[in-house]
C-alpha positions as CSV (number, residue, x, y, z in Angstrom):
1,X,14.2,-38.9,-0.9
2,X,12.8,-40.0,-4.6
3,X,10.5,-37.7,-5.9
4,X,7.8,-39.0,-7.7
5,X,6.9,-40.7,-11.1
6,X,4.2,-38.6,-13.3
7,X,2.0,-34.9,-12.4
8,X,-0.9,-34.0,-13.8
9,X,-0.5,-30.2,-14.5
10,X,-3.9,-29.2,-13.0
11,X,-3.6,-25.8,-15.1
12,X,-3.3,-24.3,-18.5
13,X,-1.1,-21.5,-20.4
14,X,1.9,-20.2,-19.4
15,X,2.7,-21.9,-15.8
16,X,1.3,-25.7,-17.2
17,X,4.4,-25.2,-19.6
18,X,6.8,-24.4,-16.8
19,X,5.5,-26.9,-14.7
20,X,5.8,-29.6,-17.6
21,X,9.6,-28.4,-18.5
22,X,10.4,-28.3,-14.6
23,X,9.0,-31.9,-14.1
24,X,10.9,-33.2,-17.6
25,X,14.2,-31.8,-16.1
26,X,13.9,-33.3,-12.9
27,X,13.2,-36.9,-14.8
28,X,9.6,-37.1,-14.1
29,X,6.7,-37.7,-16.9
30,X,3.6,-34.9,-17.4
31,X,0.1,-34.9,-17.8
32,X,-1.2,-32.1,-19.3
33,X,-5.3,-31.7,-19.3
34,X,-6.9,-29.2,-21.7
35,X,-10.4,-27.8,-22.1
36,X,-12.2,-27.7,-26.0
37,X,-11.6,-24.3,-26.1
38,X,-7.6,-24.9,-25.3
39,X,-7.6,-27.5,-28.0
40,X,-5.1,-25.7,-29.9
41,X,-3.4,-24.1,-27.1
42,X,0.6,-24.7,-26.5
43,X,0.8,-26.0,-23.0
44,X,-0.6,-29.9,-23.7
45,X,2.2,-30.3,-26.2
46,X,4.9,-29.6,-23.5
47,X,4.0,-32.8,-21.7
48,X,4.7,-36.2,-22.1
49,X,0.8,-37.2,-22.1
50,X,-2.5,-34.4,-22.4
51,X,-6.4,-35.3,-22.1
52,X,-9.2,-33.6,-23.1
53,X,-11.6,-32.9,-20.2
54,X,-14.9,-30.6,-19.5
55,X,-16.4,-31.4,-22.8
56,X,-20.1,-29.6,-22.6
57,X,-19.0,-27.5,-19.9
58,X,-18.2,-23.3,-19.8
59,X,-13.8,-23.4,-20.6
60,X,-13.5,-22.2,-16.9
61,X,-15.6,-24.8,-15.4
62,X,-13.2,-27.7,-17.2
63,X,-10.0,-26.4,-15.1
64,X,-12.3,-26.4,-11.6
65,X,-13.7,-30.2,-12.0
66,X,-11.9,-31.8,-9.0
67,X,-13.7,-34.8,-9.7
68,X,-12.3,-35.0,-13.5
69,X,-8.9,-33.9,-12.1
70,X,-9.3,-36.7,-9.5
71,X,-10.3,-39.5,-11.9
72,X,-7.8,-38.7,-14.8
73,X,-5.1,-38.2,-12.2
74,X,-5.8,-41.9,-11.7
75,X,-6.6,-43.0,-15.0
76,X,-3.1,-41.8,-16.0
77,X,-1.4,-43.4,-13.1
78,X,0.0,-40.1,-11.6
79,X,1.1,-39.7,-8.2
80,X,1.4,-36.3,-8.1
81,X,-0.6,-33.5,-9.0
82,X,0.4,-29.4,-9.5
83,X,-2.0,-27.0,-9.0
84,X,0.0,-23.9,-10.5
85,X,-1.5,-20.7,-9.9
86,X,-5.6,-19.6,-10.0
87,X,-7.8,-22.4,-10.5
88,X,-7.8,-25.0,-7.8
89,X,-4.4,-24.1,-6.1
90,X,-5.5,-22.8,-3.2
91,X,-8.9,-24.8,-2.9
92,X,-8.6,-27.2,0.7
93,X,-11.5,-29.5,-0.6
94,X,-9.3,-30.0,-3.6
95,X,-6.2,-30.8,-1.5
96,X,-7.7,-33.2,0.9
97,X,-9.1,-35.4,-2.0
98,X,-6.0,-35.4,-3.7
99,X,-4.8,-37.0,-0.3
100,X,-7.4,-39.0,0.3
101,X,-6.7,-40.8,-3.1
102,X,-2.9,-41.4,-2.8
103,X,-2.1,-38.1,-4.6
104,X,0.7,-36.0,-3.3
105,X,-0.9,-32.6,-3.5
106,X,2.4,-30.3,-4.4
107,X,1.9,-27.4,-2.4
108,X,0.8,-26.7,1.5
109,X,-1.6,-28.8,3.5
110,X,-5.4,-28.6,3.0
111,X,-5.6,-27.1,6.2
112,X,-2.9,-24.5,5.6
113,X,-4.8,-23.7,2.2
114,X,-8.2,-23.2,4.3
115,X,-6.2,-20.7,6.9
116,X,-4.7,-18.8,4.6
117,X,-8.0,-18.8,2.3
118,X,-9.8,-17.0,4.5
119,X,-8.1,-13.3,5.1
120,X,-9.9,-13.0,8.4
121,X,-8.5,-15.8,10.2
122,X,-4.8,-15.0,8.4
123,X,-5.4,-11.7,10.1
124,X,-5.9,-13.2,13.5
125,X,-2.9,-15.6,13.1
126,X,-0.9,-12.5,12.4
127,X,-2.1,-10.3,15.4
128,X,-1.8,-13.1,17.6
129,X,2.1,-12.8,16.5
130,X,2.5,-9.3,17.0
131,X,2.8,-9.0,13.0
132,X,1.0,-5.6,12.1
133,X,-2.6,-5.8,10.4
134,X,-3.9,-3.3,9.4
135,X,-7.3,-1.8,11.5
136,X,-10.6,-2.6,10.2
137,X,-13.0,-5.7,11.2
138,X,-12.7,-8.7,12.8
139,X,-15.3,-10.6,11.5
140,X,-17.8,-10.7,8.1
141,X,-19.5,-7.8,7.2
142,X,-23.8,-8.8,7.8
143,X,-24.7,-6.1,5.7
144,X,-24.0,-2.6,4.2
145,X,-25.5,-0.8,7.2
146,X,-22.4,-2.5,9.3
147,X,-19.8,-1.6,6.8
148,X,-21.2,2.1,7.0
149,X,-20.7,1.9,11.0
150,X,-17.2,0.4,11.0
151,X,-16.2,2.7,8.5
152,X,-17.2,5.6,10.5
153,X,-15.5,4.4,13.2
154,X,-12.0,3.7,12.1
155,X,-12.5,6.5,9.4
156,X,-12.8,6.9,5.6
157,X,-11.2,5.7,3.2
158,X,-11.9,2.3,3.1
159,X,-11.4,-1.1,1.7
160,X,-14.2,-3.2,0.9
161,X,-12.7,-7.2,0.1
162,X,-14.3,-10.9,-0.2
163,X,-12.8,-12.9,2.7
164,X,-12.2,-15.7,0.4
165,X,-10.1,-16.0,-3.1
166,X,-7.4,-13.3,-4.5
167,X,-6.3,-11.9,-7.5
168,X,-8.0,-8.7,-7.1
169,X,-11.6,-9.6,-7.0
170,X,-14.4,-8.6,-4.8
171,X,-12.4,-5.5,-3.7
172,X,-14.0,-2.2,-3.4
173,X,-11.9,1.2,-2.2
174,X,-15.0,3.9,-0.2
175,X,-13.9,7.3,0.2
176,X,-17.8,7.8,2.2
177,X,-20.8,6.1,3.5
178,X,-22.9,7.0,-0.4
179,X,-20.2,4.6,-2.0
180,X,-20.6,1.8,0.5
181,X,-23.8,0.4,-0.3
182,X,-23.5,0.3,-4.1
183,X,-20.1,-1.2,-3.4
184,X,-20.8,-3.7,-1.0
185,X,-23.1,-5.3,-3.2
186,X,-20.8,-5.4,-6.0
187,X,-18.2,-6.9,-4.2
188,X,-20.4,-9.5,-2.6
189,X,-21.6,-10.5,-6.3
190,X,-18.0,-10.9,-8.0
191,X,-16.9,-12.5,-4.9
192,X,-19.7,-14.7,-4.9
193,X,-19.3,-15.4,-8.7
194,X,-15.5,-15.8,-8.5
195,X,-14.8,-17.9,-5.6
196,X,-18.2,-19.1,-4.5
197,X,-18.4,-17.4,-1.3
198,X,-19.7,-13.6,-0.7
199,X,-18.4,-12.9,3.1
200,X,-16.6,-9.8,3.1
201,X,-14.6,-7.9,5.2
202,X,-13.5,-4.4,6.0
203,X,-10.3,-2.5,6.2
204,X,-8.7,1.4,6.7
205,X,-7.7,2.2,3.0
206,X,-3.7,2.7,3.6
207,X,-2.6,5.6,1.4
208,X,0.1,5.4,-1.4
209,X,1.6,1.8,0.2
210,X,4.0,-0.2,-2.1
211,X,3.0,-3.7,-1.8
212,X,6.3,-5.5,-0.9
213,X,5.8,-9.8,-0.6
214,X,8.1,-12.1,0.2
215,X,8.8,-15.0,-0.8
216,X,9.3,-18.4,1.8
217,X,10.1,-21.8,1.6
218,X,9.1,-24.7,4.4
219,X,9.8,-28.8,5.1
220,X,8.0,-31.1,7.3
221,X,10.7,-30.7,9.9
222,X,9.4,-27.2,10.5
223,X,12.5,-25.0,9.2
224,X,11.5,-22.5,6.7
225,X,13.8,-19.6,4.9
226,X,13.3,-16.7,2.8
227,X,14.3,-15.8,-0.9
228,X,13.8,-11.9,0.2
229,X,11.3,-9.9,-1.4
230,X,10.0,-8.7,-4.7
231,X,8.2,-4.8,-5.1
232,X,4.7,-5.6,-6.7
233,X,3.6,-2.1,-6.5
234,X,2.3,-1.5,-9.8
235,X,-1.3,-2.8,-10.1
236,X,-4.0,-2.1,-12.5
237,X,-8.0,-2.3,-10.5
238,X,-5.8,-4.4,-7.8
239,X,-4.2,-6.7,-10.5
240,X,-0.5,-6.5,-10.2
241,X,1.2,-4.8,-13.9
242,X,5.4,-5.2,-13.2
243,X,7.1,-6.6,-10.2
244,X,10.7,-6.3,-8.8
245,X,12.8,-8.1,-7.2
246,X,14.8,-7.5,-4.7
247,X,12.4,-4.3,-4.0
248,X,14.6,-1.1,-4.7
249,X,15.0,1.6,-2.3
250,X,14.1,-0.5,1.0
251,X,15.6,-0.1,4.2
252,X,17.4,-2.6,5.3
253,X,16.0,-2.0,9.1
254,X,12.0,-2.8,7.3
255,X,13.6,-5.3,5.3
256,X,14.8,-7.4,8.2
257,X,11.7,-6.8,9.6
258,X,8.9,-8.3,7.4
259,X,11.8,-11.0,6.7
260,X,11.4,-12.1,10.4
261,X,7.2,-11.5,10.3
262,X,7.5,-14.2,7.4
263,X,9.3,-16.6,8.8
264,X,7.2,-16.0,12.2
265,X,3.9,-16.1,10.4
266,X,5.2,-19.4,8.1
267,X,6.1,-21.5,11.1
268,X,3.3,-20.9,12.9
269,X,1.2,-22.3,10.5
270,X,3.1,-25.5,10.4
271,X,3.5,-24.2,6.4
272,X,5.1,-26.6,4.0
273,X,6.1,-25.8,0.5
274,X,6.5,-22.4,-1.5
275,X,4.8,-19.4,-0.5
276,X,4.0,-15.5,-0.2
277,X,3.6,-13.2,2.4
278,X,2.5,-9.8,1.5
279,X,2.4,-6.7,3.1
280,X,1.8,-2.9,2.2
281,X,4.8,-0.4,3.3
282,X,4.3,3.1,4.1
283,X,7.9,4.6,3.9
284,X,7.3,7.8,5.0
285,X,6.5,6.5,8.1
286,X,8.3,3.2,8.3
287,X,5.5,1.4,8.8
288,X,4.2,-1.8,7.1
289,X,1.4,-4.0,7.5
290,X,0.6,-7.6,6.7
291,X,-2.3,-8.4,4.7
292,X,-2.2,-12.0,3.4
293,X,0.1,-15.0,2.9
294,X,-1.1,-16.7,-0.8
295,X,-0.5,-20.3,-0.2
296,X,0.9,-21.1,-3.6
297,X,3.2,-20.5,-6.5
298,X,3.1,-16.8,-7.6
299,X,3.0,-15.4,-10.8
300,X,5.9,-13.7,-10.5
301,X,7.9,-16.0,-8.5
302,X,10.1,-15.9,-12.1
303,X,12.2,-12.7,-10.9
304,X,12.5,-14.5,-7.5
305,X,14.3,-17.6,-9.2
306,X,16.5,-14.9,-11.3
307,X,18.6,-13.1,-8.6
308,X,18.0,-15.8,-6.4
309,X,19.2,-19.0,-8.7
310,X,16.7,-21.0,-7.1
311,X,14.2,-22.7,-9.6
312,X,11.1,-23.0,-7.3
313,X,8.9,-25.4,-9.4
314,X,11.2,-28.2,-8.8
315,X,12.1,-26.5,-5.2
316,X,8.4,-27.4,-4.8
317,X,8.4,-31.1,-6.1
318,X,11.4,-31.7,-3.8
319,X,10.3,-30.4,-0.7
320,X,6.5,-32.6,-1.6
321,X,8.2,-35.6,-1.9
322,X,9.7,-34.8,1.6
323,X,13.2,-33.6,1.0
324,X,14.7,-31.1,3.7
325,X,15.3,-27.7,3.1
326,X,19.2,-28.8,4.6
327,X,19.1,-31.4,1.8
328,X,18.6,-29.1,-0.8
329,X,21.3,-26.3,0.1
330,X,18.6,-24.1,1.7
331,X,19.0,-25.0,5.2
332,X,21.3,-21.9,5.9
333,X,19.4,-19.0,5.7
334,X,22.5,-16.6,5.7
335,X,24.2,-18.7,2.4
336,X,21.2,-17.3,0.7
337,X,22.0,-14.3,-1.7
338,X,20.7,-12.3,-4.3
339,X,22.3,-10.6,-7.6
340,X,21.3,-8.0,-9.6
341,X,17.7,-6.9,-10.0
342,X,15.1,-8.7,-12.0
343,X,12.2,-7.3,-13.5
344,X,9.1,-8.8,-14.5
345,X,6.4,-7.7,-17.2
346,X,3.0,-8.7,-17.7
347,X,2.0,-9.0,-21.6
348,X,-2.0,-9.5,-21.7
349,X,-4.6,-9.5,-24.5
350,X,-6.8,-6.5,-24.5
351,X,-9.1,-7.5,-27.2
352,X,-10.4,-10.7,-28.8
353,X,-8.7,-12.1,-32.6
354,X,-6.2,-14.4,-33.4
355,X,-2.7,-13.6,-33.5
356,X,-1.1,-13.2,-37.2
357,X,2.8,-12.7,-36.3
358,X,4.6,-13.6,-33.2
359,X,8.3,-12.7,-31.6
360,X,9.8,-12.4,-28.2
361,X,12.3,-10.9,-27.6
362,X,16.0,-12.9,-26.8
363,X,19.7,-11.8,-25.5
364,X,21.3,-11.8,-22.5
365,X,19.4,-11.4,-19.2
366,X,16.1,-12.0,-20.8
367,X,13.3,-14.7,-20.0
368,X,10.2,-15.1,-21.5
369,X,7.1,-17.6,-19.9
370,X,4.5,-17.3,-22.5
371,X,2.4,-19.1,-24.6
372,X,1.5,-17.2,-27.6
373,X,2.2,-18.0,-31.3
374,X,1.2,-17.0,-34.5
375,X,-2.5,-18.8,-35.1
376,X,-3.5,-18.8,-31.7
377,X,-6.9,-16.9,-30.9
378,X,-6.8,-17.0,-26.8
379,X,-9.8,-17.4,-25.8
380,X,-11.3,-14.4,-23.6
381,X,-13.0,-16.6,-20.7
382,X,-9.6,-17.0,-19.3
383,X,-7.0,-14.8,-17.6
384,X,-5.9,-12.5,-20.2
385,X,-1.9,-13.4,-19.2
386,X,-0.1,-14.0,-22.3
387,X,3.6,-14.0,-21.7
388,X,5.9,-12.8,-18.6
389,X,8.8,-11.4,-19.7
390,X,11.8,-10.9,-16.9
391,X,14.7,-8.5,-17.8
392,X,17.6,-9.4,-15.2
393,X,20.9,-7.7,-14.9
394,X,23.3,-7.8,-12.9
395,X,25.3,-4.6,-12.9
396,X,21.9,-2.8,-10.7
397,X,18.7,-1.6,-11.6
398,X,19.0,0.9,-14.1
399,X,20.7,-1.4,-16.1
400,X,17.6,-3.8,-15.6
401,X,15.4,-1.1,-16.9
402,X,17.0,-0.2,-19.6
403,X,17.1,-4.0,-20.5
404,X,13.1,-4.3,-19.6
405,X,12.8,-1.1,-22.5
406,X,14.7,-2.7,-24.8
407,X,13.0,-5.6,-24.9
408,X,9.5,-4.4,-24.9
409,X,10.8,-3.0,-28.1
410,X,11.4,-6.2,-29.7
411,X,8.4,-8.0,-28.2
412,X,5.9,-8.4,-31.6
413,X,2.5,-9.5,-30.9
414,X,0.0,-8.6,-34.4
415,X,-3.5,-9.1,-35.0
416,X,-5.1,-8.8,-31.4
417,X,-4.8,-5.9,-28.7
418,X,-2.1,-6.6,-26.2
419,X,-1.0,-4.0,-23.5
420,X,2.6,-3.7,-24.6
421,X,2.5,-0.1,-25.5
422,X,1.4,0.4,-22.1
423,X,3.6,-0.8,-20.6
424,X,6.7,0.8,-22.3
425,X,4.9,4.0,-21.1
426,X,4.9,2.6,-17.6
427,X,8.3,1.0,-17.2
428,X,9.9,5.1,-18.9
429,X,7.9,7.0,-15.8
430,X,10.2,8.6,-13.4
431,X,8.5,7.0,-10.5
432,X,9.7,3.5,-11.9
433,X,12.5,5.3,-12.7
434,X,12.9,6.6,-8.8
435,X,12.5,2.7,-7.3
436,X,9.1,4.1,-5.2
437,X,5.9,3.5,-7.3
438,X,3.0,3.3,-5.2
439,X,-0.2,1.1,-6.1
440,X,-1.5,4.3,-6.5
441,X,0.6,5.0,-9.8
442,X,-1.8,4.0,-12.7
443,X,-5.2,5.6,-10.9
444,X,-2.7,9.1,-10.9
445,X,-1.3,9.1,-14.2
446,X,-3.7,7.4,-15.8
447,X,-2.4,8.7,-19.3
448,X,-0.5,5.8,-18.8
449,X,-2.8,3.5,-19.6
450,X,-4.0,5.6,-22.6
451,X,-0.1,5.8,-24.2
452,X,0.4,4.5,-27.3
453,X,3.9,4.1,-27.4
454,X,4.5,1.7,-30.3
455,X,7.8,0.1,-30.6
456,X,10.0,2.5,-33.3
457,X,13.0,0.5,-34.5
458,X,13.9,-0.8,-37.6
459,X,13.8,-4.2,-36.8
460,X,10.3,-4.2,-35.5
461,X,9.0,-2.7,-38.8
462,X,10.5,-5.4,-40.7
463,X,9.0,-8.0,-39.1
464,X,5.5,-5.8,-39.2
465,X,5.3,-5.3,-42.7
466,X,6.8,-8.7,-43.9
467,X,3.8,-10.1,-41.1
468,X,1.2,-8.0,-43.5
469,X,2.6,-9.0,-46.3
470,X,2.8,-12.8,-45.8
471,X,-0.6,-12.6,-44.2
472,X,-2.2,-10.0,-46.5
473,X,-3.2,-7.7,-43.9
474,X,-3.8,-8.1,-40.2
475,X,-5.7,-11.0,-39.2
476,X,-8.9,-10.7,-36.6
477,X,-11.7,-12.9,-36.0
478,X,-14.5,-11.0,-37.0
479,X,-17.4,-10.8,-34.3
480,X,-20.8,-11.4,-36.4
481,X,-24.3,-10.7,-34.3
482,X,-25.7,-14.1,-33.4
483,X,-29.5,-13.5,-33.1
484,X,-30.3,-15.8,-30.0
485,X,-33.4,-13.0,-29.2
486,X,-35.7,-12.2,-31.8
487,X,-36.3,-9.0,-32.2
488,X,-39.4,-7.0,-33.7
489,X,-39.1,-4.9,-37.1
490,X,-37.4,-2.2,-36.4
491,X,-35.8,-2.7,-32.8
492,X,-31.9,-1.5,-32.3
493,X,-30.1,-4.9,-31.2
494,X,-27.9,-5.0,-28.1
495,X,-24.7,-6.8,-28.7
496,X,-22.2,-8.2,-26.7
497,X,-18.9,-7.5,-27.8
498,X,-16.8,-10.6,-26.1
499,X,-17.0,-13.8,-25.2
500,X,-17.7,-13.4,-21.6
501,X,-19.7,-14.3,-18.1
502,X,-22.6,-11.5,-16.9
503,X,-22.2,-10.0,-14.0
504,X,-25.2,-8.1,-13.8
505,X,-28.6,-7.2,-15.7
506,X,-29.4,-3.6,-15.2
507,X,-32.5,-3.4,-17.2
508,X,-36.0,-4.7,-17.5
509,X,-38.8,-4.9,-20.6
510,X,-40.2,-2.0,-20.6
511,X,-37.8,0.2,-19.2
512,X,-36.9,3.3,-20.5
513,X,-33.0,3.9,-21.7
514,X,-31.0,6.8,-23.4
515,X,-28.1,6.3,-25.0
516,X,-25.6,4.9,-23.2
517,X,-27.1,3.6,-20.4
518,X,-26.0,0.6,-19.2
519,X,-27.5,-2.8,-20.0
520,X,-25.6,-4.8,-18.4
521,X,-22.4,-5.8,-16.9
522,X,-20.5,-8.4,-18.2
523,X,-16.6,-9.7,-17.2
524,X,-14.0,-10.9,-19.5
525,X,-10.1,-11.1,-19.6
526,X,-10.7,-9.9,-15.8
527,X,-11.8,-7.0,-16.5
528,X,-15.7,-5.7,-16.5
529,X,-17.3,-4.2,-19.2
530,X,-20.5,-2.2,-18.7
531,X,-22.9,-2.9,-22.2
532,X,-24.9,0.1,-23.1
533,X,-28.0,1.1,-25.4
534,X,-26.7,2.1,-28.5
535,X,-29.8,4.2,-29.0
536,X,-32.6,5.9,-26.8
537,X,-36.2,4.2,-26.8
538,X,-37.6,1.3,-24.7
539,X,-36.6,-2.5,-23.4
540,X,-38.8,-4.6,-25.5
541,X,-36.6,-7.9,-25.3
542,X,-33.9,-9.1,-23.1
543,X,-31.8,-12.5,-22.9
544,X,-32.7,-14.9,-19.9
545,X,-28.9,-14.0,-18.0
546,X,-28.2,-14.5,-14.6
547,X,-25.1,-14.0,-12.7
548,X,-22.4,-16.3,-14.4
549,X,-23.8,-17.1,-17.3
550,X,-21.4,-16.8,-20.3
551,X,-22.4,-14.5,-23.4
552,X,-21.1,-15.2,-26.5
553,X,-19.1,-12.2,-28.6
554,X,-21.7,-10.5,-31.0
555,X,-24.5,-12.5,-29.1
556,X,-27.7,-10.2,-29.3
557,X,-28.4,-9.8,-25.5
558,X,-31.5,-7.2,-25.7
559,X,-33.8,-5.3,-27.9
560,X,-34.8,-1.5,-28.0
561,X,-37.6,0.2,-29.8
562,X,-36.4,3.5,-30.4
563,X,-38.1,6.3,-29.2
């Protein structure tokens, strides 16, 4: 079947540029929108066309405008549109406009996208199978007072999470009913704030799982395979850090097993397109449990498409067009192999500033998806993802990890923060080592996250000092205190440090702080940041903030008389 003309990449960063070379290679023309703030970003010069749009609105807002997606979708005369990952990819009401206009939507159905987007009624399609969920609710949580009683019931700990939305927000672990309340209302607020929707439900806490997902395809005639599995066990506050693929040290008896839950839970949806099914493993006991299928491309579908061979971007625009899986030399699921292991880490900015000298690493068996260069300052309302890079080989997975070190080592990113000392910390620990990290592994060695493990070869200290001397120095962007409040002689200013949205405001004129207490709560690069009182005294002035709002780095946000 023809695929289509022209896509609007409804996205930004590192996937709009794989989705623009993906569409170039299969002969199809790009659109590429971009917010103010991404003006000088990489991704709209990868297409064959980019717009501005969300002029006057927050850089977040601009990539969640379905009707400005809509109406430059037409404008441009596409007849397609890709969602990527995050932003509207899994949103239904976004789906079924697209359709509604003559747009082929490339992904699932918008009814699929509202199943899967609500965890509850996933669960219930999954224990209607026989598929294993894990015990906890059946319905939204009312209030904390219920959450305290179902806890009790099917026995600390706990996982608090929003019913709607992924990526790690709105979840709470409770080890006991004086964490509950606090945390229910948290994770009702970033819910709310991220996804628009506060409804949360309630699960037993499973222990030291790995988090094991695999990855499915689907057509319209109803047949659907598997690419087997990736290992996405290494998170950081429920964000995942490296992933593996296949997943080392699995039985083949589990394997086969949430192989055959996939496929089950996938047909019975009616799925079509690319998608995930994940599910937490307990190998001590041989047990596993579903606990969502994300109805979209994943982030790290790129280790997937490396022992696999199968690119599944342009997978995607073949089966939307309504190509067969038969058609496309997936139709047998047992001619489907994998090679070597692949393994896939996630470079993010850690602090705000421009980057003043840029280079990824190269050779054989490595793959980067990134969009960084020297010049760029990303801007911290977005995701903090900067580049993927995926270390394949095919002689096992030793040999893969030795390849992952050594190009961490020759991965330079100067001028901004960037957790790549981190992770060369993480990807040396025996339990990476061993093939059985547990999600657990950062929150028990959290040293890890501490190491500063700076990359020690020759090579990478040329290219360090020739960076300072061509640039005279390191280059940051400076963050100066805007003073939005006025303050009275002699008041300490509160300052934000990032660009960022609030989450909440702790304090109140007139109330009394030490040092250190917090201010507020503010969230940034996903990852909150509590702002305290740099001095003891009293509230005499606070910023008009609600929940959302965005702060502006070095913005003065309250006022202290000291005291």
């Amino acid at each position: 079947m023809k695929l289509h003309k022209r896509v609007l990449i409804c996205n930004r960063g590192e996937i709009a540029i794989r989705i623009a070379r993906a569409a170039s290679e299969l002969g199809m023309e790009s659109v590429a929108v971009y917010a103010p703030a991404d003006a000088l970003s990489l991704h709209p010069r990868f297409a064959t066309q980019c717009l501005e749009i969300g002029r006057g609105l927050d850089p977040v807002a601009a990539y969640l405008d379905i009707d400005a997606m809509i109406e430059t979708a037409k404008r441009t005369e596409c007849d397609c549109v890709h969602p990527g990952y995050g932003f509207l990819s899994e949103n239904a009401e976004f789906a079924r406009r697209c359709e509604s206009e003559g747009l082929t939507f490339i992904g699932p159905s918008a009814d699929t996208l509202a199943l899967f987007g609500d965890k509850l009624e996933a669960r219930k399609l999954a224990e209607s199978l026989d598929i294993p969920i894990i015990p906890g609710g059946h319905g939204e949580l009312p209030d904390a007072s219920a959450g305290i009683e179902l806890a009790r019931e099917i026995g600390y700990p706990v996982m608090l999470k929003a019913s709607a939305g992924g990526g790690g927000r709105g979840m709470r672990a409770v080890h006991d009913d004086t964490q509950l309340d606090d945390a229910f209302e948290r994770c009702r607020s970033e819910a709310k704030a991220a996804f628009g929707n506060g409804d949360l439900f309630l699960e037993k806490l499973i222990e030291r799982p790995r988090h094991v997902e695999v990855q499915v395809l689907a057509d319209h005639t109803g047949e659907a395979v598997h690419l087997f599995e990736r290992d996405c066990s290494v998170q950081l506050r429920n964000q995942k850090v490296i992933e593996i693929a296949p997943a080392p040290n699995l039985s083949e008896d589990l394997r086969a097993r949430i192989f055959d839950d996939a496929i089950r839970l996938v047909r019975a949806a009616g799925y079509v397109n690319a998608g995930t099914v994940e599910f937490l493993i307990t190998p001590e006991q041989d047990a596993y449990h579903f606990i969502e299928c994300n109805p979209r491309l994943q982030v790290e579908h790129t280790v997937t498409e490396e022992v696999t061979g199968v690119d599944l971007v342009t997978t995607q625009f073949h089966l939307a067009c309504g190509n067969t899986l038969e058609q496309l030399g997936l139709g047998d699921q047992s001619a489907i192999k994998t090679s070597g292991f692949s393994i896939q880490s996630r470079v993010v900015v850690t602090s705000p500033g421009m980057i003043s000298a840029y280079r990824d690493p190269s050779g054989p068996g490595v793959r980067v998806d990134g969009c960084g260069y020297a010049g760029y300052a990303p801007d911290p309302s977005f995701d903090p993802l900067l580049a993927k890079l995926v270390c394949t080989s095919r002689s096992g997975y030793s040999q893969a990890l030795t390849r992952t070190r050594q190009a961490l080592g020759a991965f330079q990113i100067g001028g901004i923060g960037t957790n790549l000392n981190q992770l060369r910390a993480i990807i040396s620990h025996s339990e990476i080592a061993a093939g059985d990290a547990r999600t657990t592994l950062l929150n028990d060695h959290p040293e890890l996250m501490s190491a500063d493990i700076a990359a020690s070869n020759g090579a990478m200290q040329l290219l360090n000092e020739q960076a300072a001397r061509l640039s005279g120095g390191a280059v940051t962007v400076p963050v100066t205190p805007r003073n939005d409040l006025p303050l009275a002689e002699g008041d300490e200013a509160v300052v934000c440090p990032m660009q960022s949205s609030v989450v909440e405001v702790s304090a109140t004129p007139g109330t009394a702080v030490a040092a250190g207490d917090a201010i507020m709560v503010v969230s940034a690069m996903k990852m909150e940041t509590v702002v305290t009182a740099p001095c003891a005294g009293t509230i005499s002035a606070i910023a008009a903030l609600a929940q959302g709002d965005m702060v502006a780095a070095g913005q003065i946000v309250a006022g202290i008389t000291p005291g």
